[in-house]
TIMAR-431585 format. One record per residue (C-alpha): y, z, x; residue number from 1. Coordinates in pm, 1 decimal. Layout:
BEGIN
yy:Y | zz:Z | xx:X | nr:NUM
...
END
This chain:
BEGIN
yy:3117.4 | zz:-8251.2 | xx:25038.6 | nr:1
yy:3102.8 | zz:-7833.2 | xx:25111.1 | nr:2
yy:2782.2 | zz:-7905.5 | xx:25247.5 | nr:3
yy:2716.5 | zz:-7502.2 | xx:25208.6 | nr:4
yy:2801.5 | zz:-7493.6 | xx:24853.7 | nr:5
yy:2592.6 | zz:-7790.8 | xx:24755.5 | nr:6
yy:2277.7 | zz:-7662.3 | xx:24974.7 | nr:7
yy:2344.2 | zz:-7304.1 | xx:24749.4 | nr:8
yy:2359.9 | zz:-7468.7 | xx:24382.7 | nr:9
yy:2065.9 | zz:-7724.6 | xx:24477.7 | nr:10
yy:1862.0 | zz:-7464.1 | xx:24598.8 | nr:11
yy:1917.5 | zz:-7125.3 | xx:24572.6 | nr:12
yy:2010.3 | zz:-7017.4 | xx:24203.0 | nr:13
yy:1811.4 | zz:-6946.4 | xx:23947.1 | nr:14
yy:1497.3 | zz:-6951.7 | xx:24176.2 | nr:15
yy:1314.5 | zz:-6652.3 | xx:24086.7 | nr:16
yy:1307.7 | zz:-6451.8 | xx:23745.1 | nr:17
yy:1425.2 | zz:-6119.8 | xx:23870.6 | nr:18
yy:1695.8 | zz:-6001.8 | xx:24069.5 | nr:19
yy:1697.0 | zz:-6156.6 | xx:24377.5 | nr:20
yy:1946.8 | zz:-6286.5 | xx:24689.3 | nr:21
yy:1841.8 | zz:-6577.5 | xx:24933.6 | nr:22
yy:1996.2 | zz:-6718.2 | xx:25238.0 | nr:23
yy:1910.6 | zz:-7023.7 | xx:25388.1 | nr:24
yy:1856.1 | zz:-7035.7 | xx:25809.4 | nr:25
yy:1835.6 | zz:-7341.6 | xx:26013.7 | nr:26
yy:1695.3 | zz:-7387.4 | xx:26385.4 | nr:27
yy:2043.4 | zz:-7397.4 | xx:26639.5 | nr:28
yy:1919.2 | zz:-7440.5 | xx:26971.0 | nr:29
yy:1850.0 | zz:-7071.2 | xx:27081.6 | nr:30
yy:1808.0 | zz:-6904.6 | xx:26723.9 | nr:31
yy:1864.7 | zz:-6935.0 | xx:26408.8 | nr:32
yy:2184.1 | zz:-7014.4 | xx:26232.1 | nr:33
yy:2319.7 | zz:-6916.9 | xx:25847.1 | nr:34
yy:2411.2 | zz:-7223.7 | xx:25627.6 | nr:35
yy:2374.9 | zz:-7079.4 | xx:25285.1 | nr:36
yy:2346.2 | zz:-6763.7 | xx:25045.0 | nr:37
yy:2354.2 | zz:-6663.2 | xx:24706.9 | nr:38
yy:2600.9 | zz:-6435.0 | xx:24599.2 | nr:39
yy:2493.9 | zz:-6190.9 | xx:24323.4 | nr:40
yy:2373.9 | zz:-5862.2 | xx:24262.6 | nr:41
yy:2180.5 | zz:-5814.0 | xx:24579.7 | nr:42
yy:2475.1 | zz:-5886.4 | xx:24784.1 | nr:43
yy:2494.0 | zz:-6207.1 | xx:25005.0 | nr:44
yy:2221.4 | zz:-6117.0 | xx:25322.0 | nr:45
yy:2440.6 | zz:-6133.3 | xx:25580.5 | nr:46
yy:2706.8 | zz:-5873.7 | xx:25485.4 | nr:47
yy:2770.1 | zz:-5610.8 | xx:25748.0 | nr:48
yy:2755.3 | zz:-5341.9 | xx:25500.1 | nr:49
yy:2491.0 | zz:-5288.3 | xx:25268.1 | nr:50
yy:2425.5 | zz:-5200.2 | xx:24959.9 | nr:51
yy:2336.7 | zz:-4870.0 | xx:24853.0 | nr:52
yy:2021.0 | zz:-5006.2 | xx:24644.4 | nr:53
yy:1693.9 | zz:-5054.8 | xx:24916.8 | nr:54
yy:1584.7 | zz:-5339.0 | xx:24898.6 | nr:55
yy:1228.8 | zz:-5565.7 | xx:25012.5 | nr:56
yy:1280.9 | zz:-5835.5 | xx:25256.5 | nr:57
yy:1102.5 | zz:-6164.8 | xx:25342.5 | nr:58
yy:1151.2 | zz:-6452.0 | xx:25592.0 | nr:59
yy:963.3 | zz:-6720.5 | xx:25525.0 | nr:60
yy:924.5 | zz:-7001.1 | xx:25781.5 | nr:61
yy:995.7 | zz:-7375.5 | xx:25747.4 | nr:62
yy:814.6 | zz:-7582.2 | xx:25905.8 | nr:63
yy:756.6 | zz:-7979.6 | xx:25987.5 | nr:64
yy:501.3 | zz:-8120.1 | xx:26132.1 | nr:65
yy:423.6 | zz:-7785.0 | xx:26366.6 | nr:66
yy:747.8 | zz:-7673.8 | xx:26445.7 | nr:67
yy:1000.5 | zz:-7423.2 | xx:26271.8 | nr:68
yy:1312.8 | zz:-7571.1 | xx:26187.9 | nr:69
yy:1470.2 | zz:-7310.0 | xx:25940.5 | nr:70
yy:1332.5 | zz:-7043.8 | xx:25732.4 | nr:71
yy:1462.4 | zz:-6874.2 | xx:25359.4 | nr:72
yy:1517.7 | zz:-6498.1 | xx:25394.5 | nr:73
yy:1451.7 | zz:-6328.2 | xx:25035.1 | nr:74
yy:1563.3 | zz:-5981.1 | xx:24922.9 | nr:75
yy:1453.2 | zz:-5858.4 | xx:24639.9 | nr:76
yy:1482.8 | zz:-5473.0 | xx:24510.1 | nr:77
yy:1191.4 | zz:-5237.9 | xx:24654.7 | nr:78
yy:1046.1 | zz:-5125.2 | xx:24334.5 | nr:79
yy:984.8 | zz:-5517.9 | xx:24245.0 | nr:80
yy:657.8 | zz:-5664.4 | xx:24379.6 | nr:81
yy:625.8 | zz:-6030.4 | xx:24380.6 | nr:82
yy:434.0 | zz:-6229.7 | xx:24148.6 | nr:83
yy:191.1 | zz:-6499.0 | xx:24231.8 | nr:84
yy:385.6 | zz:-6740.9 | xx:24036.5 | nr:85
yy:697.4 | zz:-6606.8 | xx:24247.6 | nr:86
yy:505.8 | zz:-6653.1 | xx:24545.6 | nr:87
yy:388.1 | zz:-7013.0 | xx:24486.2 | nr:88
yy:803.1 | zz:-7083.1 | xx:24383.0 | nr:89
yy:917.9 | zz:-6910.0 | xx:24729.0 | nr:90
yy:656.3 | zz:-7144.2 | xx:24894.9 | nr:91
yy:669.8 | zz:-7460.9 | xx:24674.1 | nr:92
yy:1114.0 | zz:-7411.3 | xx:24784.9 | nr:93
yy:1052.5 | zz:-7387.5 | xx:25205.0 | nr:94
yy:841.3 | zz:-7729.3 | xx:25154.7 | nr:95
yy:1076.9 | zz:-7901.2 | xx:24995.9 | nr:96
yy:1360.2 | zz:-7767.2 | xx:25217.0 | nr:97
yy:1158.6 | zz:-7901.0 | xx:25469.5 | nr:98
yy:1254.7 | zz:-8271.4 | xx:25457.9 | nr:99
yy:1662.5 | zz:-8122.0 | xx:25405.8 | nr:100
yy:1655.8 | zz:-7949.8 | xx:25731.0 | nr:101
yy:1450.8 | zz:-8213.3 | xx:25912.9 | nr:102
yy:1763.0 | zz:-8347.5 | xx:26129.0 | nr:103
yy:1850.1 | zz:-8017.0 | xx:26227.7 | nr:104
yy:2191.6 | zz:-7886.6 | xx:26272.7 | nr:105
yy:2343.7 | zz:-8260.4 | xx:26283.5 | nr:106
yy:2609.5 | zz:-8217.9 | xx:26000.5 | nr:107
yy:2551.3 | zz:-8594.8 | xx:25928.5 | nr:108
yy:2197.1 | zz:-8584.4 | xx:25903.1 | nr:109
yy:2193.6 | zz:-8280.7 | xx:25662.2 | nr:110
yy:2507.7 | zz:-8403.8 | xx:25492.1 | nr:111
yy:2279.7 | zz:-8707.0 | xx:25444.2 | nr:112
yy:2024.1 | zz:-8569.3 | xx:25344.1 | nr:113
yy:2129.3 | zz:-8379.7 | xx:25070.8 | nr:114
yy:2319.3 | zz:-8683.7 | xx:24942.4 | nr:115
yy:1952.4 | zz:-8879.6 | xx:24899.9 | nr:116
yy:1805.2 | zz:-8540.8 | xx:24676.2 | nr:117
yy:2080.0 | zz:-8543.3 | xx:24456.6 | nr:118
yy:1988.8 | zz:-8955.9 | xx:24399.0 | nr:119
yy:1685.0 | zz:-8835.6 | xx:24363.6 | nr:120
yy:1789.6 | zz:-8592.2 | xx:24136.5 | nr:121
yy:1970.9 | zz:-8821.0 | xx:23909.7 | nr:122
yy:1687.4 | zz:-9125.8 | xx:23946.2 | nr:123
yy:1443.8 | zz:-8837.1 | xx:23794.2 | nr:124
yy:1701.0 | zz:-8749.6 | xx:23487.5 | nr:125
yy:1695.4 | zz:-9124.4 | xx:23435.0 | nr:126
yy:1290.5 | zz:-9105.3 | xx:23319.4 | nr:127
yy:1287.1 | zz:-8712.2 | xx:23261.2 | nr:128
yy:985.4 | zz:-8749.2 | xx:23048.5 | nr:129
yy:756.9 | zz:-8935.0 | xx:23271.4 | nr:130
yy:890.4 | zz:-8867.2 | xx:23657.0 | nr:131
yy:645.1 | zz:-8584.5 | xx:23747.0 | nr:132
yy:691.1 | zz:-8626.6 | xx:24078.0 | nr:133
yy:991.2 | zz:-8858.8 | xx:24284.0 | nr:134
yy:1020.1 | zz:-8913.6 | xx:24652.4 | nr:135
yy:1169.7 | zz:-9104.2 | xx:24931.3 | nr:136
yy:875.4 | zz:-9231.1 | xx:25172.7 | nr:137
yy:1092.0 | zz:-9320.9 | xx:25522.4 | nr:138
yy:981.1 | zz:-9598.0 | xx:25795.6 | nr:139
yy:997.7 | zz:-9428.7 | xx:26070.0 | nr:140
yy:1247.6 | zz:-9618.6 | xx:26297.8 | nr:141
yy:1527.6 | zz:-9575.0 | xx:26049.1 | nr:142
yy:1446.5 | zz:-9248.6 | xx:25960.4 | nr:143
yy:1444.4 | zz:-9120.0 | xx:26371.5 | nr:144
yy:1496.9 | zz:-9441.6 | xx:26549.3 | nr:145
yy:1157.4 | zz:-9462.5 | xx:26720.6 | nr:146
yy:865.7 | zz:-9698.5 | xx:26678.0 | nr:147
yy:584.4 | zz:-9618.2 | xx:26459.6 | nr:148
yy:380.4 | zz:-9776.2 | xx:26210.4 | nr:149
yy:411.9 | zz:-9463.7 | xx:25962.9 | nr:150
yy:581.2 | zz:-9354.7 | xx:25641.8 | nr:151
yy:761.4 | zz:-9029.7 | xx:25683.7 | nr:152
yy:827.6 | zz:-8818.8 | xx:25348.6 | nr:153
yy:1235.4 | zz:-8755.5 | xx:25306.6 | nr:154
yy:1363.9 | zz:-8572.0 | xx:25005.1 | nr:155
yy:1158.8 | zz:-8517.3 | xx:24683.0 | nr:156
yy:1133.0 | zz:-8348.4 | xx:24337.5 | nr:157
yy:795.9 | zz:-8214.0 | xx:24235.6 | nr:158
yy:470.8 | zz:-8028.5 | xx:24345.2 | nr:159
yy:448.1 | zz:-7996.3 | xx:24751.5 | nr:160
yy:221.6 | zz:-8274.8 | xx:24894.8 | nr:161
yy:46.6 | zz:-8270.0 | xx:25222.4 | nr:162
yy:76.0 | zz:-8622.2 | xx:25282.5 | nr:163
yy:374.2 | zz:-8590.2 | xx:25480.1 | nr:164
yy:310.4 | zz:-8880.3 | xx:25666.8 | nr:165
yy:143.2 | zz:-9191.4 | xx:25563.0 | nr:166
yy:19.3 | zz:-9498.3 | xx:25787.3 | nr:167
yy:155.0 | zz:-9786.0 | xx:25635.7 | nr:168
yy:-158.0 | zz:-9994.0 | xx:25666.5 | nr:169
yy:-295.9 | zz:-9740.6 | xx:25370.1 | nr:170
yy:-226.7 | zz:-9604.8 | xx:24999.6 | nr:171
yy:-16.0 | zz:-9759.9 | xx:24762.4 | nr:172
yy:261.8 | zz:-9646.8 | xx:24930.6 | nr:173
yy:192.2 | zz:-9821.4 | xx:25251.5 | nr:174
yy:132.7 | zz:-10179.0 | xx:25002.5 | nr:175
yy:482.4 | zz:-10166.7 | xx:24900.7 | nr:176
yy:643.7 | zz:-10150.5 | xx:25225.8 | nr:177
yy:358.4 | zz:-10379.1 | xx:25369.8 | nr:178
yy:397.8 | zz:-10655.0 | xx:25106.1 | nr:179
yy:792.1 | zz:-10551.2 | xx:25004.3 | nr:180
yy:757.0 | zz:-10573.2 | xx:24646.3 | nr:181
yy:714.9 | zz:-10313.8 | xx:24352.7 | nr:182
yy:460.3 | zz:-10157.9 | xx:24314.5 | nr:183
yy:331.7 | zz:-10073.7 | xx:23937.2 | nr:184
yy:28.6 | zz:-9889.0 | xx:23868.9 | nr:185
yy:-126.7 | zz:-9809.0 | xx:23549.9 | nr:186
yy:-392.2 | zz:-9595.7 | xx:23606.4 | nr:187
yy:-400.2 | zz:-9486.1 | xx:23946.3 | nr:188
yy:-783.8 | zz:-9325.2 | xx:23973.9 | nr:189
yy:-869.6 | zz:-9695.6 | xx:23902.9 | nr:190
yy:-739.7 | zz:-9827.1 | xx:24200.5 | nr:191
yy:-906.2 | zz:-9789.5 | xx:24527.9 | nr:192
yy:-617.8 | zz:-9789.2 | xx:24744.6 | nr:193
yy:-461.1 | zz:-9450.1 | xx:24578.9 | nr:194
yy:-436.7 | zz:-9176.1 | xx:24795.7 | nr:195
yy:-443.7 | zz:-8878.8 | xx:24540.6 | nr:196
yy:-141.5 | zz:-8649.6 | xx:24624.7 | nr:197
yy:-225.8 | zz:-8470.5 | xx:24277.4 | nr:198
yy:-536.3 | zz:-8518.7 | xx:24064.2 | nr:199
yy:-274.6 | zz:-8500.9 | xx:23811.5 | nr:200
yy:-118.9 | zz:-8829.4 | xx:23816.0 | nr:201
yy:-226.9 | zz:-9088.9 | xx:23615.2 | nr:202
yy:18.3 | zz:-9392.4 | xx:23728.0 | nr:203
yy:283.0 | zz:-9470.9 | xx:24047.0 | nr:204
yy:592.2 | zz:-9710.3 | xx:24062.5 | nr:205
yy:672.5 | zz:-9795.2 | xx:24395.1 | nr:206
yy:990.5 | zz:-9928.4 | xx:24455.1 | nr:207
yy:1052.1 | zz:-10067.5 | xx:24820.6 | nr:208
yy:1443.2 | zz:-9992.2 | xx:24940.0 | nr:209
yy:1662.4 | zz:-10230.8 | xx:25166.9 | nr:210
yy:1945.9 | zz:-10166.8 | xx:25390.7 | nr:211
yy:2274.1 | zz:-10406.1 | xx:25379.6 | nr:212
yy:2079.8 | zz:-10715.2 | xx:25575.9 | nr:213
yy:1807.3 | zz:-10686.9 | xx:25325.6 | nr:214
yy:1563.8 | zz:-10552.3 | xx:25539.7 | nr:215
yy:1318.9 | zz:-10285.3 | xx:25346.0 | nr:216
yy:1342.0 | zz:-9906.2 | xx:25500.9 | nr:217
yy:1216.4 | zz:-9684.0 | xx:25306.3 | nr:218
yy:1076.1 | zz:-9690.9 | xx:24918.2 | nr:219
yy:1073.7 | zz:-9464.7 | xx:24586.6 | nr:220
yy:782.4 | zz:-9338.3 | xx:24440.6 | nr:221
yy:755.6 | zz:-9211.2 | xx:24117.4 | nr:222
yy:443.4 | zz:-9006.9 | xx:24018.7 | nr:223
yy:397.0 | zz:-8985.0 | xx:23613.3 | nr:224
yy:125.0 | zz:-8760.6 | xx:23474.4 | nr:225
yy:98.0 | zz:-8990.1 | xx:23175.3 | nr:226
yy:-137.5 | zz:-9326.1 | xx:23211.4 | nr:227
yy:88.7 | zz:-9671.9 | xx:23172.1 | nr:228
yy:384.9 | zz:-9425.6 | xx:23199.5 | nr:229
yy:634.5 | zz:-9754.0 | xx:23369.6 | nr:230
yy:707.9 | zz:-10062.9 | xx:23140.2 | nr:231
yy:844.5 | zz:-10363.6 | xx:23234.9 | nr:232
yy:1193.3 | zz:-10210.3 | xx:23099.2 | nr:233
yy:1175.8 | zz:-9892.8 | xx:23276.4 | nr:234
yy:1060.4 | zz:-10066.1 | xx:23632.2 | nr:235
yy:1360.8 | zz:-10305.1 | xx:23627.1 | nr:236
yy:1611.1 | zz:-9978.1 | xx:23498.8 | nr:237
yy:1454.0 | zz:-9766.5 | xx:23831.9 | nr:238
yy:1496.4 | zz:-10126.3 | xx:24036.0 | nr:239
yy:1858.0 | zz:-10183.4 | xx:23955.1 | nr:240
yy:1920.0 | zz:-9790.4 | xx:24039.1 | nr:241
yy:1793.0 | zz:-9805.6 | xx:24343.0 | nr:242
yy:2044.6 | zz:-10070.6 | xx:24426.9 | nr:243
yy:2245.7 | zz:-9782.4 | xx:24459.1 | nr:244
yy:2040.6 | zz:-9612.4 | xx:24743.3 | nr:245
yy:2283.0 | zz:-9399.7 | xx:25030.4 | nr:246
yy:2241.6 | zz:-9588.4 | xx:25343.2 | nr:247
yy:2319.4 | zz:-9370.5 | xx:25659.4 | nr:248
END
């Protein structure tokens, strides 16, 4: 895996509608360090030589939990002001970068990583109709090896959340690793135990996820906007799938 070229088509084209070049930075230990760039009109950002055109630059941080651990540079030509739509994409794209970068410049980690959003990816084009919004919710000793009783977020698809980190003693989320077994919701803002990431969503499947002794480390939850949106068919498709799940 060109872990460069796969971080560039994931994330970086077709971003923005205008003309636009972004490169991708990640913490090193004294500054920060180029792993990807587009490659298009604006020129890729770190060329030498510029282009003649002027053009309006942005670095925008990435953060988790406090602490900068990358941050998306954005050129885009002067004349062009951003849009608030643009502005909510640029953001929406450094939070969910955030869990990418989250090992830092361990080529394993990221290389990992990435391998777990494109599984995402294709668990979402499974139920395209219906997955609003799909995640990987970590236990915290196999995510970073160190004691805790909370759910980390890993790589998702969908809206930006800010429940990053979840105690497993709470939500729905928490049930499923608690009690290892699916969780299937129908209508979520029934339930008491929901902890509302969007007022949109109507109904959850929660799918717990074992390592190769059987042993449950992390889960998949699936957001739908729609109300009964997981039958019995589609739970036991999305539970034979995640059979599949990349172990580190």
């Amino acid at each position: 895996m060109d872990i460069n070229v796969e971080i560039k088509n994931l994330f970086l084209l077709n971003v923005l509608d205008c003309d636009y070049a972004l490169a991708l930075y990640i913490q090193g230990a004294e500054s920060l360090e180029l792993l990807s760039s587009t490659n298009n009109s604006l020129g890729v950002l770190n060329f030498k030589k510029e282009k003649v055109e002027k053009k309006r630059e942005l670095m925008l941080p990435i953060e988790s939990f406090g602490k900068v651990i990358g941050a998306l540079q954005v050129k885009i030509p002067l004349k062009h002001e951003l849009t608030e739509r643009q502005s909510l994409i640029l953001s929406e794209l450094t939070q969910s970068l955030s869990p990418i970068l989250r090992g830092g410049t361990d080529s394993r980690e990221l290389t990992y990583n990435v391998e777990v959003y494109k599984w995402i990816l294709e668990a979402k084009n499974m139920i395209p109709k219906i997955a609003d919004w799909i995640g990987i919710y970590y236990k915290t000793e196999y995510l970073i090896e160190k004691k805790s009783e909370d759910l980390l977020l890993g790589p998702y698809i969908g809206e930006s959340t800010e429940h990053v980190k979840i105690p497993i003693s709470e939500g729905l989320c928490g049930l499923a690793l608690r009690e290892e077994r699916v969780v299937n919701i129908e209508d979520v803002h029934s339930d008491e135990r929901h902890i509302a990431c969007s007022l949109k969503t109507k109904s959850e499947l929660i799918i717990p996820l074992q390592n190769s002794y059987g042993d449950c480390i992390a889960e998949l939850d699936i957001d739908s906007n729609l109300q009964a949106a997981f039958s019995k068919e589609i739970e036991e498709k999305m539970k034979d799938y995640c059979l599949t799940f990349p172990l580190k």
